[in-house]
N, C-alpha and C positions, 0 to 999 in steps of 0.2 A: 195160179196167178203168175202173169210174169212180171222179172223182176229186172231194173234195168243194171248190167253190169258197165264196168269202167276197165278197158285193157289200155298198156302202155309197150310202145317201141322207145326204148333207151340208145341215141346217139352215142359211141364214145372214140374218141379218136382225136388226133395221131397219136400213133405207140414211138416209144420213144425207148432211150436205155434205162429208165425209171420206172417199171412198172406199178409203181404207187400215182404216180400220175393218172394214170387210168383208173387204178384203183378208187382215189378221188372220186374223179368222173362218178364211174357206174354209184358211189354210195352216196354220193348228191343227187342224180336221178335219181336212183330210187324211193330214195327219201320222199323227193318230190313227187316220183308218183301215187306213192301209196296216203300222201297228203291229199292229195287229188282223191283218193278215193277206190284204184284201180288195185284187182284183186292176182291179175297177173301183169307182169312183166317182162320182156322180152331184151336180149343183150342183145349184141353181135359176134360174128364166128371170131373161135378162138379167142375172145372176150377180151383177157389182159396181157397177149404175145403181140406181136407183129407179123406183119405179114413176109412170111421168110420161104413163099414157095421157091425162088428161084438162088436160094442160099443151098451152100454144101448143108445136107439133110444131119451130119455128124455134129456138128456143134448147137443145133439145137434140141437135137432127140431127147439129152436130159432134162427139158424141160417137161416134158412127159409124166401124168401125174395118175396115179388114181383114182377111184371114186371118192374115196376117203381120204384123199390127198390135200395140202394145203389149201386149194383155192377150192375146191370142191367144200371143204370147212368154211370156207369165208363167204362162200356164199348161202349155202345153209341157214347160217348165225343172222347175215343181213335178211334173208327171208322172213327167217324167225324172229327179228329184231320188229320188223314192218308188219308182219302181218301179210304178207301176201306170197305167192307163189311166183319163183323166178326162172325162166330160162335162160341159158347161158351158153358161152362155148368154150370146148377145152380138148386139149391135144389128151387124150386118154389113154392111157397104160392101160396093159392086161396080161398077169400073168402068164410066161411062157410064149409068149407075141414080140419076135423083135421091133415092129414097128405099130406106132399109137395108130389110134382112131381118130378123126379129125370129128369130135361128136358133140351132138346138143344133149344138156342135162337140164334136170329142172329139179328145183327147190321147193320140196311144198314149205306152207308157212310153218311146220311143227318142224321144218329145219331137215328133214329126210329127205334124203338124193337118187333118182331115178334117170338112167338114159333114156332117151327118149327116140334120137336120132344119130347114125354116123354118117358121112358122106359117103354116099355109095357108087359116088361118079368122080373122080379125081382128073380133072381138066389136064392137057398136056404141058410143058414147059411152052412159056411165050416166048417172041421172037428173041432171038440172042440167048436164052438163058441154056446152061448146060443141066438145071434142075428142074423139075417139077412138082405135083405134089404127090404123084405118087412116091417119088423118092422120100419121102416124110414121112407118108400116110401108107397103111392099106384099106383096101378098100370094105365098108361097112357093108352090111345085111342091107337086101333089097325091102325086109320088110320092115314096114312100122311101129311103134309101141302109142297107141292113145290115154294119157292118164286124166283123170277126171280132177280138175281142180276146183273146189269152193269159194266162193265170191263173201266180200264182208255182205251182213244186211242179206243172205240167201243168196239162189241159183249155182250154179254151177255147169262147167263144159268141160266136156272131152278133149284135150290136147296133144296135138300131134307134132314134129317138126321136119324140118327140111334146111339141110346145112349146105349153102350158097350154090353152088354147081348145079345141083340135084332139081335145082328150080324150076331151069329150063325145061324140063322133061314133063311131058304131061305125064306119063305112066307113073312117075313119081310122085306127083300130086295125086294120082289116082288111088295110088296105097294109101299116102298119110291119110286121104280124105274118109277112107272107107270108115273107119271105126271112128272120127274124128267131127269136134263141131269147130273147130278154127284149127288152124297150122300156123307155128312160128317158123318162119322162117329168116335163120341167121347167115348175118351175109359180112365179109370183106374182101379188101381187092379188088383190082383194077376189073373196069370192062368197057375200054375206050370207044369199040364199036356201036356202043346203044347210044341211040341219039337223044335229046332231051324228051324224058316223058316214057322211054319204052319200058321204066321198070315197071313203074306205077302199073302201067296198060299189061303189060306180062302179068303183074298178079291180080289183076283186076279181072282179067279174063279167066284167071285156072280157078280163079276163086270163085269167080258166078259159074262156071262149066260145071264144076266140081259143090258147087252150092256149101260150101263154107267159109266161117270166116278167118281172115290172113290178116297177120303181125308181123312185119319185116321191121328188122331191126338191122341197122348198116353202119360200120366203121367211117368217119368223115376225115376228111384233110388227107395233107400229102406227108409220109415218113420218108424221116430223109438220115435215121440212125442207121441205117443197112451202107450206107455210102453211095445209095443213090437213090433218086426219087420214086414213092412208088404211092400216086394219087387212088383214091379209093372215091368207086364212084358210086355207089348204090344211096335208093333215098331209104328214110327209116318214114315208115307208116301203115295207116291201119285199114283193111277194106272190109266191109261187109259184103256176105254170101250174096246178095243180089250183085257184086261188083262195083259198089259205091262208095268211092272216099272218102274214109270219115274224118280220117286225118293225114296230115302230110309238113315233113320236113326235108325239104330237099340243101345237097351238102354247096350248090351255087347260089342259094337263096337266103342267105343268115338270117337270124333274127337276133338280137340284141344282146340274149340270153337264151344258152342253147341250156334244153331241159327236154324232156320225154317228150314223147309226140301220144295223148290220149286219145281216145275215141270211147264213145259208149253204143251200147248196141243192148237188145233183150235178149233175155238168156236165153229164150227160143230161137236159134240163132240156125240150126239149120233149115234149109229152104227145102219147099214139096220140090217136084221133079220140075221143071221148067215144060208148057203146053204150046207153046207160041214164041 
């Protein structure tokens, strides 16, 4: 029998010198979406840093945590708190590795922490900047991990992720997708060149090509704690494997009160092969 489940994209942003501010943020979504009903949850990359590709890569390395590191606990504890399973993102340590991982974790709701994704394409420094993110980051494993997460009320899907960059790449939609019934994909950071509409349309197409369903979750507003502006423009929303939008918040669009972006869908969620 199918069962109908509830996924959510968590908006959260700007980052500022206060990372309880964010903190905030993500724990009032998710509050609200597992009020809603929704058995996963979805953050944005690097969840509760800023976005510091184009900073000396030296004064933020220490930020750099492990699986079992502060914020990796804190999100756990909030999974474990709600009831549901959280994706997130976080500058990742690893023993004997000078430089983090730029990766998605997720949360199942018994509070246990699994990688799921690291960036495995690190975009070059933008114009003007002398850093990048490989200066930060190295670069993660081309292949995927799909973990099966449990929905309240039954069903369950395979999940996979994709951490912002990685997006653009069909072949990397083609890995997460293999073993996978949706993809989170976490996203911040500028991408002044997309015109209104081309996120949405980018994952609407890798998601029906690729016949699964897509959770993008995107940092909103402009940070201006680095000492200069750095707008973030991805939307946070939810498509289904045919390529149809089930939900959508876009960051030039406000609503009154920003809160999760839900969609439901059945847990049969992957699609046969496409004939026509």
């Amino acid at each position: 029998m199918t069962s109908l489940i509830r996924v959510a994209a968590i908006p959260v942003g700007p980052a500022g010198h206060d990372p309880d501010t964010l903190w905030r943020e993500v724990e009032a979504g998710v509050s609200e979406a597992a009020a809603a009903g929704a058995g996963l949850a979805v953050l944005p990359e690097l969840t509760v840093l800023p976005y510091v590709a184009g900073e000396d890569p030296a004064r933020w390395r220490p930020l750099a945590e492990p699986a079992d590191g502060p914020t990796a606990r804190r999100m756990g504890a909030l999974a474990r708190r709600h009831g549901l399973a959280l994706v997130f993102g976080l500058a990742f340590s690893e023993h004997g590795e000078t430089l983090p991982l730029n990766a998605a974790l997720l949360a199942q709701s018994d509070g246990s922490i699994v990688r799921i994704a690291a960036k495995h394409r690190l975009p070059p420094p933008s114009p003007g900047d002398d850093f990048g993110e490989a200066d930060h980051f190295r670069a993660g494993p081309a292949a995927a991990q799909a973990v099966r997460v449990g929905f309240p009320g039954g069903g369950s899907l395979r999940v996979a992720g994709l951490v912002c960059y990685d997006r653009r790449f069909p072949e990397a939609w083609d890995v997460a997708a293999a073993g996978a019934d949706l993809v989170a994909v976490l996203v911040a950071g500028p991408a002044p060149q997309d015109p209104p509409g081309f996120f949405a349309a980018e994952l609407a197409g890798h998601a029906r090509r690729c016949r699964v369903a897509a959770v993008a979750a995107a940092r909103y507003g402009t940070e201006r704690g680095l000492g200069r502006p750095v707008r973030h423009d991805g939307d946070s929303l939810v498509v289904g494997p045919d390529g149809r939008l089930l939900a959508a918040w876009r960051p030039d669009a406000p609503r009154p009160v920003l809160g999760p972006v839900i969609g439901s869908m059945p847990d049969t969620v992957r699609l046969p092969l496409l004939t026509a």
